[in-house]
C-alpha positions as YAML, in Angstrom:
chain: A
units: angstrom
residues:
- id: 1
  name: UNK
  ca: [48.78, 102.92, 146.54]
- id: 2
  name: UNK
  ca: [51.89, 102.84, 144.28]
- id: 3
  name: UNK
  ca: [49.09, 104.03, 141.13]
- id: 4
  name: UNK
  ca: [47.57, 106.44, 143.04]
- id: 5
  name: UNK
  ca: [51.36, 107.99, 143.42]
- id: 6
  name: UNK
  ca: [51.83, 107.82, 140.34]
- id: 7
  name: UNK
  ca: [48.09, 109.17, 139.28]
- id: 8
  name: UNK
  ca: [48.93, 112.14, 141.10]
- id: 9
  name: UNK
  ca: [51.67, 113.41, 139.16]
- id: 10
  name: UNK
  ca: [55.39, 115.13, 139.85]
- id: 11
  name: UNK
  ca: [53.96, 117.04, 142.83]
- id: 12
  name: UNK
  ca: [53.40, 114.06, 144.47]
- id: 13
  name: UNK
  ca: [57.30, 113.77, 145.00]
- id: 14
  name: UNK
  ca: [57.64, 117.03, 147.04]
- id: 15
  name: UNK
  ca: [54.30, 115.93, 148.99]
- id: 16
  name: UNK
  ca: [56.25, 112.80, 149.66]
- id: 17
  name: UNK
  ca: [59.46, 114.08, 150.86]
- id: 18
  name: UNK
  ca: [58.12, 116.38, 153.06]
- id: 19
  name: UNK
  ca: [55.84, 113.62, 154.30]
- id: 20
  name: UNK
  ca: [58.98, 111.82, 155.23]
- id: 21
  name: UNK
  ca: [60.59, 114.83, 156.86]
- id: 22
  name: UNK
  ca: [57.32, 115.56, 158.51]
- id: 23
  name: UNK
  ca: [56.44, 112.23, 159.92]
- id: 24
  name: UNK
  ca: [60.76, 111.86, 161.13]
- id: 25
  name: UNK
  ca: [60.49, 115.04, 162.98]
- id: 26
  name: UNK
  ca: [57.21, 113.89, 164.87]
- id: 27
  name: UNK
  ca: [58.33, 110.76, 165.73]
- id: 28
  name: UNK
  ca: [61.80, 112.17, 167.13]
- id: 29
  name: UNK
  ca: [59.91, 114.53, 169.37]
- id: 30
  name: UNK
  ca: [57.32, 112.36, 170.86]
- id: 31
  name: UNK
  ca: [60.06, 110.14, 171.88]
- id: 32
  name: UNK
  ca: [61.53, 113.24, 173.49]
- id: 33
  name: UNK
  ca: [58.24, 114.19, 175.36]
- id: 34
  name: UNK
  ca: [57.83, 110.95, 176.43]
- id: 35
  name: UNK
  ca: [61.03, 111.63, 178.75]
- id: 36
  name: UNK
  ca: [59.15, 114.72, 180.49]
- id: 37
  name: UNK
  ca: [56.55, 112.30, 181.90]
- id: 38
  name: UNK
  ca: [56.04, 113.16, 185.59]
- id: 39
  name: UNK
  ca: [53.97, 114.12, 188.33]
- id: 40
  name: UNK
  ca: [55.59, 117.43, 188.88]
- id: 41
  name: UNK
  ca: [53.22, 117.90, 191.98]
- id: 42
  name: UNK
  ca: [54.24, 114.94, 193.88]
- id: 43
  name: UNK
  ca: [57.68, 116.14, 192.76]
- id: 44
  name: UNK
  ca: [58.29, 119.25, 194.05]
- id: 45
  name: UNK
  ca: [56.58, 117.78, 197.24]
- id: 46
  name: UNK
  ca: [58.87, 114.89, 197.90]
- id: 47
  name: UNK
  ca: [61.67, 117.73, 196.95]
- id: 48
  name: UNK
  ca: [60.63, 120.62, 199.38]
- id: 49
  name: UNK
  ca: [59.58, 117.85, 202.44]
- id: 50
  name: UNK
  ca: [63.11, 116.80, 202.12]
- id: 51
  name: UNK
  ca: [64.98, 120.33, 202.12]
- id: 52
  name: UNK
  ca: [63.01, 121.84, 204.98]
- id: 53
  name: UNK
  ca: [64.00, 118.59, 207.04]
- id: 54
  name: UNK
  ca: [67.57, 119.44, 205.38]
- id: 55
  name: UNK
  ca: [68.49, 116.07, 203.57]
- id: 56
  name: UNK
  ca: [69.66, 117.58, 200.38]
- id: 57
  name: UNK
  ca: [71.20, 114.40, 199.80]
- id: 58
  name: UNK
  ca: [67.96, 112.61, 199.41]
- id: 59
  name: UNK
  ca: [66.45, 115.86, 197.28]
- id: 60
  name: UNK
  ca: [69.60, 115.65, 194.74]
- id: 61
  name: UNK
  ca: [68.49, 111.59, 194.73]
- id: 62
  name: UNK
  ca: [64.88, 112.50, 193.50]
- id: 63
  name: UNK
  ca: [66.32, 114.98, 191.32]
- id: 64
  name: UNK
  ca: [68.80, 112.48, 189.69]
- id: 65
  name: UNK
  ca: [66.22, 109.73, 188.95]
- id: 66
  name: UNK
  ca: [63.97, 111.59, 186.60]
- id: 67
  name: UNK
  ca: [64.43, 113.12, 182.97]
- id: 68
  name: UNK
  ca: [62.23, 115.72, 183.34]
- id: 69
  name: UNK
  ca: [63.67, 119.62, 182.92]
- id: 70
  name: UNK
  ca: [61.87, 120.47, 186.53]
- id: 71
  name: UNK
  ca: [64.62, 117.64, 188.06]
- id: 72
  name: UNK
  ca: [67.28, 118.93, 186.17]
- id: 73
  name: UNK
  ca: [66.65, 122.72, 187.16]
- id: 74
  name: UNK
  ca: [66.54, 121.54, 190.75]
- id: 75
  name: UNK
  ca: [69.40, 119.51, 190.78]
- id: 76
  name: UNK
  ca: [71.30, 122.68, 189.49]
- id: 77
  name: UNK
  ca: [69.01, 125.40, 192.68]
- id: 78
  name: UNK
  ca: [70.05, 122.32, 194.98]
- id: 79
  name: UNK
  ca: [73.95, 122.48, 194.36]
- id: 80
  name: UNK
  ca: [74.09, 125.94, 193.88]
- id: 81
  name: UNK
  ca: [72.12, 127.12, 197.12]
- id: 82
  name: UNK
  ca: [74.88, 128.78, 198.86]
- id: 83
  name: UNK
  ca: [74.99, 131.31, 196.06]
- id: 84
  name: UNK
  ca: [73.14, 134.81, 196.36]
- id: 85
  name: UNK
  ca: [69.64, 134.08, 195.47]
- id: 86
  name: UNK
  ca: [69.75, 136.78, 192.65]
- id: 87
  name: UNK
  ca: [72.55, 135.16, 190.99]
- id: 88
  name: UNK
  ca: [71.19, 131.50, 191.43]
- id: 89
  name: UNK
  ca: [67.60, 133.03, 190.27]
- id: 90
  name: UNK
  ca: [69.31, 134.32, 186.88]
- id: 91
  name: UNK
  ca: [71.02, 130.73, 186.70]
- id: 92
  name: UNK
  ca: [68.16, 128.98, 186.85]
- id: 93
  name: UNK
  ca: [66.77, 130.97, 184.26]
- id: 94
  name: UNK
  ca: [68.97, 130.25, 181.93]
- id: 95
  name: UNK
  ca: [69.04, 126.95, 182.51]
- id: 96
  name: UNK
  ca: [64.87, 126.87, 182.06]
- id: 97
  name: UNK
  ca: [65.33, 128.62, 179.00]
- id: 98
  name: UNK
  ca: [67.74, 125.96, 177.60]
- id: 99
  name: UNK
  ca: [65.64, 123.06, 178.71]
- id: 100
  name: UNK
  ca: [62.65, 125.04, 176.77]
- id: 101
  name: UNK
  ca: [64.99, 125.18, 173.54]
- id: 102
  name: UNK
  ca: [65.39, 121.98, 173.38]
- id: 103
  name: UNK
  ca: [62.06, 121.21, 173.76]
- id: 104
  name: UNK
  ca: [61.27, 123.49, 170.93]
- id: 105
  name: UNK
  ca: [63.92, 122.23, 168.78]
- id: 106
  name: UNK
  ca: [62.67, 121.42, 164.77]
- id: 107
  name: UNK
  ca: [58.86, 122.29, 165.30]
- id: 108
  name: UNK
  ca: [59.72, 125.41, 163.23]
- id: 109
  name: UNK
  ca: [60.35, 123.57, 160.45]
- id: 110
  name: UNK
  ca: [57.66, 121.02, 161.24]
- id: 111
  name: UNK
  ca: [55.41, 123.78, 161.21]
- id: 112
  name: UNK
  ca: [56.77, 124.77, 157.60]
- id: 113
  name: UNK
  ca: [55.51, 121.77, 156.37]
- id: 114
  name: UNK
  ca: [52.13, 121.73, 158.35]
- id: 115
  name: UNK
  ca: [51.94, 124.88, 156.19]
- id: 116
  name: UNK
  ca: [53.81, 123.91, 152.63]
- id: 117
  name: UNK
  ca: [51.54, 120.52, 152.10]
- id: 118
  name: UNK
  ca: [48.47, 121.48, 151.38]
- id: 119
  name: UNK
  ca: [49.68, 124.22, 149.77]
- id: 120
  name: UNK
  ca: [51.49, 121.40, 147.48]
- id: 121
  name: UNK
  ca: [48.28, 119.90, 147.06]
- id: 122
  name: UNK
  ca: [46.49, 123.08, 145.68]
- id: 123
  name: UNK
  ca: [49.58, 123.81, 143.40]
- id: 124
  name: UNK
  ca: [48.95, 120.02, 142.16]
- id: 125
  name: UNK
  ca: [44.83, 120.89, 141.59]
- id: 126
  name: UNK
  ca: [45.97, 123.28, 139.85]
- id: 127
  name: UNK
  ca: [48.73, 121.64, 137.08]
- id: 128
  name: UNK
  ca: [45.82, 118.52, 136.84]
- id: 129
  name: UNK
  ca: [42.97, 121.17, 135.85]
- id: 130
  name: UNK
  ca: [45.62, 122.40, 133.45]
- id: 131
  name: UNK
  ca: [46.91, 119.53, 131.76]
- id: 132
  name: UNK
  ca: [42.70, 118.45, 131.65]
- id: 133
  name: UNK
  ca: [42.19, 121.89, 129.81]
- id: 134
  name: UNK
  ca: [44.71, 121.19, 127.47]
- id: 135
  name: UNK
  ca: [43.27, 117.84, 126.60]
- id: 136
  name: UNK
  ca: [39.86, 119.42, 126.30]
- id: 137
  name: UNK
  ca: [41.40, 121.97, 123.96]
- id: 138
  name: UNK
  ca: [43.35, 119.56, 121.61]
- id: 139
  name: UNK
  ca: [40.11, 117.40, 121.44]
- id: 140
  name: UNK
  ca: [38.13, 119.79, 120.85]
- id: 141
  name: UNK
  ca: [34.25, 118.43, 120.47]
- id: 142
  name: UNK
  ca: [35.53, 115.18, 120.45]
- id: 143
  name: UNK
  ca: [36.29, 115.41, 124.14]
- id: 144
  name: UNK
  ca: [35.90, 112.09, 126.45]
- id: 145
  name: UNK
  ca: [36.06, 111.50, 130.43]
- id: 146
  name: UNK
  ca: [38.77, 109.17, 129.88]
- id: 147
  name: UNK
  ca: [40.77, 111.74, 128.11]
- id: 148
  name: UNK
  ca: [40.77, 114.36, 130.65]
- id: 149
  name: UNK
  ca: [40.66, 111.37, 133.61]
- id: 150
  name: UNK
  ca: [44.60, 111.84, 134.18]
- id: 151
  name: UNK
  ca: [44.57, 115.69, 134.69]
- id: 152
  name: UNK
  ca: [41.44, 115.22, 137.41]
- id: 153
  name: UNK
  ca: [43.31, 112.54, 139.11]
- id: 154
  name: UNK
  ca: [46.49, 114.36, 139.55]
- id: 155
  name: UNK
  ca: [44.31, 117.18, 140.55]
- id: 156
  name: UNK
  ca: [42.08, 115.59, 143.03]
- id: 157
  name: UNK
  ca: [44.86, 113.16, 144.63]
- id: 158
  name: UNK
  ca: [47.43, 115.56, 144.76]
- id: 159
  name: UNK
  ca: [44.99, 118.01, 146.79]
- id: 160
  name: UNK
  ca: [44.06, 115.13, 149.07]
- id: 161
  name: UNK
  ca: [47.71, 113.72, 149.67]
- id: 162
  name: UNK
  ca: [48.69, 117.12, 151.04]
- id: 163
  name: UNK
  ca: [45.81, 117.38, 153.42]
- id: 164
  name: UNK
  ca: [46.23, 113.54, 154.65]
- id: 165
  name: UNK
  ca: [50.00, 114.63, 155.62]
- id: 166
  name: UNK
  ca: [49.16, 118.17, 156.95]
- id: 167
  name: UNK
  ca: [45.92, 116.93, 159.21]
- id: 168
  name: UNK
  ca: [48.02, 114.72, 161.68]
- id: 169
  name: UNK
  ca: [51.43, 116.87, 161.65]
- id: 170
  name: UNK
  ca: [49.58, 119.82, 162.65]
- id: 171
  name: UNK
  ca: [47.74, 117.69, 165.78]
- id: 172
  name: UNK
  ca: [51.17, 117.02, 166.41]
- id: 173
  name: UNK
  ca: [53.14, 119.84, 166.28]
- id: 174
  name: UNK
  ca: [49.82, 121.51, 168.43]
- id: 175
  name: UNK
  ca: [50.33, 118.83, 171.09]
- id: 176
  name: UNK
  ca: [54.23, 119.56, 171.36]
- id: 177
  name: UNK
  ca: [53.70, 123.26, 171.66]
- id: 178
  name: UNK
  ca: [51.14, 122.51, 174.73]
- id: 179
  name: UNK
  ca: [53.60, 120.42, 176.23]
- id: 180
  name: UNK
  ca: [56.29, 122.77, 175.86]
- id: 181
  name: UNK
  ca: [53.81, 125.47, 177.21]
- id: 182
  name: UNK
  ca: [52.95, 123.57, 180.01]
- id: 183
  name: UNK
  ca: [56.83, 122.33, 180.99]
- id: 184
  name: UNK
  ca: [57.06, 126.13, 180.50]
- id: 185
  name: UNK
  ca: [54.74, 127.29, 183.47]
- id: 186
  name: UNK
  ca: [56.48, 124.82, 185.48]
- id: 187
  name: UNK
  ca: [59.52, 125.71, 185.19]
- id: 188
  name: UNK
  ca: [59.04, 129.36, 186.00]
- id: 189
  name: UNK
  ca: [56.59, 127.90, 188.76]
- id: 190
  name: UNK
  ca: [58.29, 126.05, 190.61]
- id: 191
  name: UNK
  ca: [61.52, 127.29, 190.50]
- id: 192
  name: UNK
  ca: [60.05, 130.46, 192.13]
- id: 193
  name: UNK
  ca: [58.95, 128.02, 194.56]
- id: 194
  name: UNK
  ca: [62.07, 126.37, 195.06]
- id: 195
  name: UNK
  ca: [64.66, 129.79, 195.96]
- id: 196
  name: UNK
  ca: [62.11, 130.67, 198.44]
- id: 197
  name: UNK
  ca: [62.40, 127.19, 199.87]
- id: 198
  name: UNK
  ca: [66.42, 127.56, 199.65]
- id: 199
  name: UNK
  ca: [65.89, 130.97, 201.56]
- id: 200
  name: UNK
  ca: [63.67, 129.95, 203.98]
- id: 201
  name: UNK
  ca: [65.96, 126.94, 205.14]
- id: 202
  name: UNK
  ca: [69.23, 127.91, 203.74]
- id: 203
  name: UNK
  ca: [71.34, 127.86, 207.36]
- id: 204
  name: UNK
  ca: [69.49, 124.03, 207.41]
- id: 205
  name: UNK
  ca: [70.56, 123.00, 203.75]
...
């Protein structure tokens, strides 16, 4: 592996790095996402059953024991019922659009290098066709494969290194922007959901 590296020339130190930064910021989020696991449906459920029978105690309880943004955004309807619903409606807005921030936090620059490494990996294709051209030249007729070998590894490895970082990082940063897009919709969903609850059985909660 270590030859390869070193077959493939200076470009393979950027194509490296940003492997590193790549791979960091992947792992970082999926740990992240893996908090957000929950079955929102049965959620919101359990939430709303216990509301209309007016145990907001037991609500805040279901709220408290999960990670996810939905539990946090009702924690935050549930405490602040008795204000106007137009008020608590812009509250929890905010509060959704914070949640989704954080979600969303470093993907930009993940996506940078979904987009920078391959293009790495062309700029390398290109410096290894040059330096085999320049062999070729200085040869002359004399030319042998083994001359030009080192300018068609750096520019055949170089252009496959980038593409081996770029193909998984850009699954990844796809499946975090679902996720995010999903959390999204239910957030705006159910927290719809959850001031018409509030209104329906505020004199209750």
């Amino acid at each position: 592996m270590f030859n390869f590296i070193i077959k493939g020339g200076p470009v393979m130190i950027p194509i490296i790095l940003g492997s590193l930064f790549g791979f960091a910021i992947a792992i970082e989020r999926f740990f992240v996402f893996r908090k957000t696991r929950l079955d929102t449906f049965r959620f919101v459920e359990d939430v709303f059953k216990a509301l209309k029978l007016g145990n907001t105690k037991s609500a805040l309880e279901l709220c408290e024991k999960s990670s996810h943004p939905l539990a946090s955004i009702f924690k935050i309807g549930i405490e602040r019922r008795q204000l106007p619903l137009e008020r608590l409606e812009k509250i929890l807005e905010q509060a959704g659009s914070n949640h989704i921030y954080k979600l969303e936090k470093r993907l930009g620059a993940l996506l940078s290098i979904v987009s920078i490494e391959p293009l790495l990996g062309f700029l390398g294709t290109i410096t290894g066709l040059i330096r085999a051209f320049m062999t070729w030249e200085k040869a002359g007729a004399s030319v042998t494969v083994s001359s030009l070998a080192s300018g068609i590894y750096e520019a055949m490895i170089t252009t496959a290194a980038g593409l081996i970082v770029a193909i998984p990082l850009y699954l990844c940063y796809n499946y975090f922007i679902s996720r995010t897009k999903i959390i999204s919709n239910d957030l705006t969903n159910h927290s719809i959901q959850l001031l018409e609850i509030i209104a329906e059985t505020k004199e209750k909660i």
